[in-house]
C-alpha positions, 0 to 999 in steps of 0.5 A: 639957299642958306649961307654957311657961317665959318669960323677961322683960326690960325696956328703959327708953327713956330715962335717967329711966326706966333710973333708975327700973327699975333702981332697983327692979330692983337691989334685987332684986339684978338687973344689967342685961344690955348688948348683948342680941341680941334679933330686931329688934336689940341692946338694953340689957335689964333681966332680971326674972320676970314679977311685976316685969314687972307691977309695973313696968306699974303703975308705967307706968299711974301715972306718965307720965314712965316710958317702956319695952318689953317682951322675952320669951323661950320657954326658955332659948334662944328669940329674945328679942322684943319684946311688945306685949301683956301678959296680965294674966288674961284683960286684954290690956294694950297696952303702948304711949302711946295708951290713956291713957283707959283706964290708969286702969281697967286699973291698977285691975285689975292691983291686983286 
């Protein structure tokens, strides 16, 4: 069976969060892409693989003041789409605010 290729972005929600992304983000040496034409409209996206994807929900579930969304693609060409889960192994992470009880124990697991 064929593996499926998957390309990540990163939307910070504010300036403060921009900041912090793309300060990690840079030192990768990644740009952010202006004007993105993804499915629900045209964003401001930081392009990253899926480990920076990861590390930046870490960084969610411990810091509060970050706020983003979560892109993808299938290959090269695919519609780029909002996700609201990640998985994480057989975690479903809902990307979102409401599960604040719960990000402690989530983030203890993406640690692992």
């Amino acid at each position: 069976m064929r593996s499926r290729n998957y390309q990540w972005f990163v939307e910070p929600k504010d300036s403060h969060s921009n900041d912090v992304i793309g300060e990690y983000l840079s030192q990768k040496f990644i740009e952010p892409m202006t004007g993105v034409k993804c499915e629900d409209g045209i964003r401001n996206l930081w392009p990253c693989d899926l480990e920076d994807v990861r590390y930046i929900a870490r960084s969610y579930f411990k810091n509060e003041d970050i706020d983003f969304e979560i892109y993808g693609r299938e290959g090269n060409n695919g519609k780029i789409r909002k996700k609201t889960f990640l998985f994480v192994g057989k975690t479903a992470i809902l990307m979102g605010r409401p599960i604040r009880r719960t990000a402690i124990r989530l983030a203890t697991q993406l640690e692992g």
